[in-house]
Kinemage of the C-alpha trace (Angstrom):
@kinemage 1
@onewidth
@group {chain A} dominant
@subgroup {mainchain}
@vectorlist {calphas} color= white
{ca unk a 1} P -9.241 -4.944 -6.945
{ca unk a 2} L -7.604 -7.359 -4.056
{ca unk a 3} L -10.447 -9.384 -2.123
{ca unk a 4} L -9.120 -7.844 0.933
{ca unk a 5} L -10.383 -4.483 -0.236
{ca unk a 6} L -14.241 -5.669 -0.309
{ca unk a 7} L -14.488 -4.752 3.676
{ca unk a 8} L -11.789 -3.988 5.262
{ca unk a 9} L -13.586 -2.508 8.078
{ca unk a 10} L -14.911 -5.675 9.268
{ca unk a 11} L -10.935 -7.056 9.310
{ca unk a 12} L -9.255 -8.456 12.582
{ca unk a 13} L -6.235 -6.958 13.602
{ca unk a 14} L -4.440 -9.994 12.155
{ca unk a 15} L -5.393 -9.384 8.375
{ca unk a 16} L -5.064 -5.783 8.612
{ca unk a 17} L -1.871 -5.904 9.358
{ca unk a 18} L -1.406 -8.633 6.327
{ca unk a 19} L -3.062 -5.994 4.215
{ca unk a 20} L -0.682 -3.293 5.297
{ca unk a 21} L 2.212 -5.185 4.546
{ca unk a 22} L 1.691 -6.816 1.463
{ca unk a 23} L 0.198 -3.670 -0.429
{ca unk a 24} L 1.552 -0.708 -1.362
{ca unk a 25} L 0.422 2.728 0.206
{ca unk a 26} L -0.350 4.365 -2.799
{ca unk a 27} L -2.688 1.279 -4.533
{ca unk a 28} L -4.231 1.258 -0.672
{ca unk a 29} L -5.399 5.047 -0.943
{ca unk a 30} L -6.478 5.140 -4.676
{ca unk a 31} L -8.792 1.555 -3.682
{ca unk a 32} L -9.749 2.440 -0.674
{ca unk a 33} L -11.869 5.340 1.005
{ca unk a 34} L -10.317 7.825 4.239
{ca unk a 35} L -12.834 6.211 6.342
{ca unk a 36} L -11.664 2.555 4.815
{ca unk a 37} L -8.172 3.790 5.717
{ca unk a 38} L -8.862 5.013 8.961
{ca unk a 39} L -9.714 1.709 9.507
{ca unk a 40} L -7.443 -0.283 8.134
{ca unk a 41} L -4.640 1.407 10.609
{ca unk a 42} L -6.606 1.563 13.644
């Protein structure tokens, strides 16, 4: 599991967007939960 994926709700805006880019949608929704995702693209 990436590092980023410990807590991504507590994330600025900055690293969330890092996250976004640099993974892939599909690894991002099998590590992560709706709520996790939710707030990952807020």
């Amino acid at each position: 599991m990436c590092h980023h994926f410990e807590d991504v709700t507590k994330l600025g805006e900055d690293e969330r967007e890092e996250v976004l880019e640099f993974h892939e949608e599909e690894e991002l929704e099998a590590e992560l939960s709706d709520e996790e995702l939710e707030s990952l693209r807020a």
